[in-house]
C-alpha positions in Angstrom: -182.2 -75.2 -74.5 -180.8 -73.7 -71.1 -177.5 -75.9 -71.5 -176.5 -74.7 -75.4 -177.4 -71.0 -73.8 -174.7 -71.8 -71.5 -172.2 -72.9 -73.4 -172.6 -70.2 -75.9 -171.8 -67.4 -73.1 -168.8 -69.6 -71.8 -167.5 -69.6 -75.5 -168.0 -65.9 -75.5 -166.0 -65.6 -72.4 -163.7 -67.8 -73.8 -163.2 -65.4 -76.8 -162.8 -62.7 -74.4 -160.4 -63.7 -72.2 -158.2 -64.5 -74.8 -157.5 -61.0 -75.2 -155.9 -58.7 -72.7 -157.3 -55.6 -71.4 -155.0 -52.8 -70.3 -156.5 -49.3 -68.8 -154.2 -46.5 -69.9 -156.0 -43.4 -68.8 -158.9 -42.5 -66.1 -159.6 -39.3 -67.0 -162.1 -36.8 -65.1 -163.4 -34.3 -68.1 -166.1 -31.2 -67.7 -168.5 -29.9 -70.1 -169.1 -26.5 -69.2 -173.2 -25.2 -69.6 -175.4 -22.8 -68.2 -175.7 -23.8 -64.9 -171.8 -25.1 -64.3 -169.6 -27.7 -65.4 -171.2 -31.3 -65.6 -168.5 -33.7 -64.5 -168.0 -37.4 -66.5 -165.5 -39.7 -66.6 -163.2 -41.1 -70.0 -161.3 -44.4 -69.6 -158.8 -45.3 -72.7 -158.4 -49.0 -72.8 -156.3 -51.1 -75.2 -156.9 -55.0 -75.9 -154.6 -57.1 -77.6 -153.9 -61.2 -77.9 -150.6 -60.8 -77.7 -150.2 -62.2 -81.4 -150.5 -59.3 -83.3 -154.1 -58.1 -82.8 -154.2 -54.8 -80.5 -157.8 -52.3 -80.4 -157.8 -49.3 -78.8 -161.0 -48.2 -77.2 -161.9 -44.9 -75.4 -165.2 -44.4 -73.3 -167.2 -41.6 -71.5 -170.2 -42.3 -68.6 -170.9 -40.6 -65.3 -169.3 -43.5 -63.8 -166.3 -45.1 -63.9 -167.3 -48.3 -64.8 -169.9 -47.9 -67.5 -166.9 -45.8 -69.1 -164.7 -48.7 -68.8 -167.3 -51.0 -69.8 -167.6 -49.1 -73.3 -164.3 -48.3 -73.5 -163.5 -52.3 -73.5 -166.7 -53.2 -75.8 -165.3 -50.4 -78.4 -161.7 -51.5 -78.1 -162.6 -55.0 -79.1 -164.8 -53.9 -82.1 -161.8 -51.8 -83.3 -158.9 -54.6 -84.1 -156.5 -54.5 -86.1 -153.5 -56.6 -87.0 -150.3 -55.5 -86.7 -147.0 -56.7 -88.6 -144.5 -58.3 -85.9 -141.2 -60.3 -86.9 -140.5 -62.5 -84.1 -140.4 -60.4 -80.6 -139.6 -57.0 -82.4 -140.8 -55.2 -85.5 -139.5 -56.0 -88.9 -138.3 -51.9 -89.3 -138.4 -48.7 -87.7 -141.3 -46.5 -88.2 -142.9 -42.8 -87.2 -146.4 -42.8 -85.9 -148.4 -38.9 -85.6 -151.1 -37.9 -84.4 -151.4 -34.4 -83.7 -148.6 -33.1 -81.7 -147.2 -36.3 -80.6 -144.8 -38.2 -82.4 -143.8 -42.0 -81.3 -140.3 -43.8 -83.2 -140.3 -47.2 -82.7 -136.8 -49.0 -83.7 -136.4 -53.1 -83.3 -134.0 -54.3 -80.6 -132.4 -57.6 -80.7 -133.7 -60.2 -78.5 -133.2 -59.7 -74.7 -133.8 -55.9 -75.0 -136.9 -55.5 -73.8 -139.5 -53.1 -74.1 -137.8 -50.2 -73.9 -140.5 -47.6 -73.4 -142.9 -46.3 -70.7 -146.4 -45.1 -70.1 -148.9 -45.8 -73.0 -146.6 -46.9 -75.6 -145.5 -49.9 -73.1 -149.2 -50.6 -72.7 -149.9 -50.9 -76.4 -146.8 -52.8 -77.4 -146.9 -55.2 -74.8 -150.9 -56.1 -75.5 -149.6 -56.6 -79.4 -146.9 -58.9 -78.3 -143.5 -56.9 -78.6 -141.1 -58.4 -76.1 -138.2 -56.6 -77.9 -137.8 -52.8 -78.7 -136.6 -49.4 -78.3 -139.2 -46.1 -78.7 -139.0 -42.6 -78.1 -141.7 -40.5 -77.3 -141.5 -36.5 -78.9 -143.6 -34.0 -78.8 -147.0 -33.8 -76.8 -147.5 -35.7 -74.0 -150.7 -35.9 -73.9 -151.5 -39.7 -73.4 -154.5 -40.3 -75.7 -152.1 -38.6 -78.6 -149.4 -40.7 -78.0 -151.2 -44.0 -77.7 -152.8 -43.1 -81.4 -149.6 -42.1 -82.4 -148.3 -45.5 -81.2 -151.1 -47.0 -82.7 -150.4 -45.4 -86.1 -146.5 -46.2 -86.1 -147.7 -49.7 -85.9 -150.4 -50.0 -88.5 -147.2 -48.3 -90.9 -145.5 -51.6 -90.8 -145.2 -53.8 -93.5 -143.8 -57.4 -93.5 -140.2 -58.3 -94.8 -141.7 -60.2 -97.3 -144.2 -57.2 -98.9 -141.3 -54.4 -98.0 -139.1 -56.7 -100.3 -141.3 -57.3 -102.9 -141.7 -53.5 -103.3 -138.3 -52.8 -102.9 -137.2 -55.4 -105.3 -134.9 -56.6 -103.1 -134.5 -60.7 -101.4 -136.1 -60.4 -98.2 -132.5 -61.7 -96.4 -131.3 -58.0 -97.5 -134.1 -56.5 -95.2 -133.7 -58.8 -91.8 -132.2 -57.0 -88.8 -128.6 -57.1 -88.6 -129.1 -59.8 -86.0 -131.3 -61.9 -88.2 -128.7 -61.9 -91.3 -125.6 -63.0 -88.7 -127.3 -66.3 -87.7 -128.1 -67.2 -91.1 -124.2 -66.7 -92.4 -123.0 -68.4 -89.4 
């Protein structure tokens, strides 16, 4: 009995670590009551495979830790899959959430991640190697990874975008896509 126990929590770690955790924001945050202001601690954390599959989690305790710790266990209960085409993103698209505003455009291979702060946290835990964003509006981190989050979730695949379109999904590749296949 003790040895299936075992290998049932080294398959659970298993399934954990093949996700990866990123913290994006340790934030200190007061409630103000009658006495004063009681102090606690938020942690934003984002998990992704690197595939596709990115969660966002966000987590409040009187210690860091436990906020991490629930921030993590939330993150993974929330996944979602996202549409990728290759190292990019098969079109450009607007995430917002309140007053932040994220664009994310696909960049031809060898760009990069063109992007800094939380976006560059969530896009590389989804498994973007190649793209350009710009960040408007608020800066408020936890707005602009949602918004980040939304952009991405807005993305359809070539083939559905086609089909909707009415169009041949070779009309809808990147410019760089459609010169390899004609050469």
């Amino acid at each position: 009995m003790a040895e299936t126990e075992i290998v049932e929590q080294q398959q659970q770690y298993e399934q954990q670590d093949a996700f990866e955790e990123r913290v994006i924001e340790i934030a200190r945050v007061a409630k103000v009551v009658k006495g004063g202001r009681r102090f606690r601690f938020r942690v934003t954390v984002v998990v992704g495979d690197k595939k596709g599959m990115i969660g966002m989690g966000s987590g409040k305790a009187n210690a860091v830790p436990d906020a991490m710790r629930k921030a993590s266990e939330r993150a993974r209960r929330n996944l979602r899959q996202v549409n990728l085409s290759g190292t990019t993103i098969p079109h450009e698209s607007l995430g917002i959430v309140g007053g932040a505003r994220v664009y994310l455009k696909p960049a031809s291979p060898g760009t990069g991640v063109i992007a800094a702060g939380g976006v560059r946290a969530v896009l590389e835990v989804a498994g973007v190697r190649d793209i350009l964003t710009k960040s408007m509006g608020s800066a408020n981190v936890l707005n602009v990874v949602m918004a980040t989050f939304d952009a991405l979730h807005n993305l359809r695949s070539a083939q559905v975008e086609a089909a909707r379109r009415g169009k041949k999904v070779e009309e809808l590749l990147p410019f760089w896509e459609r010169r390899k296949q004609n050469a």
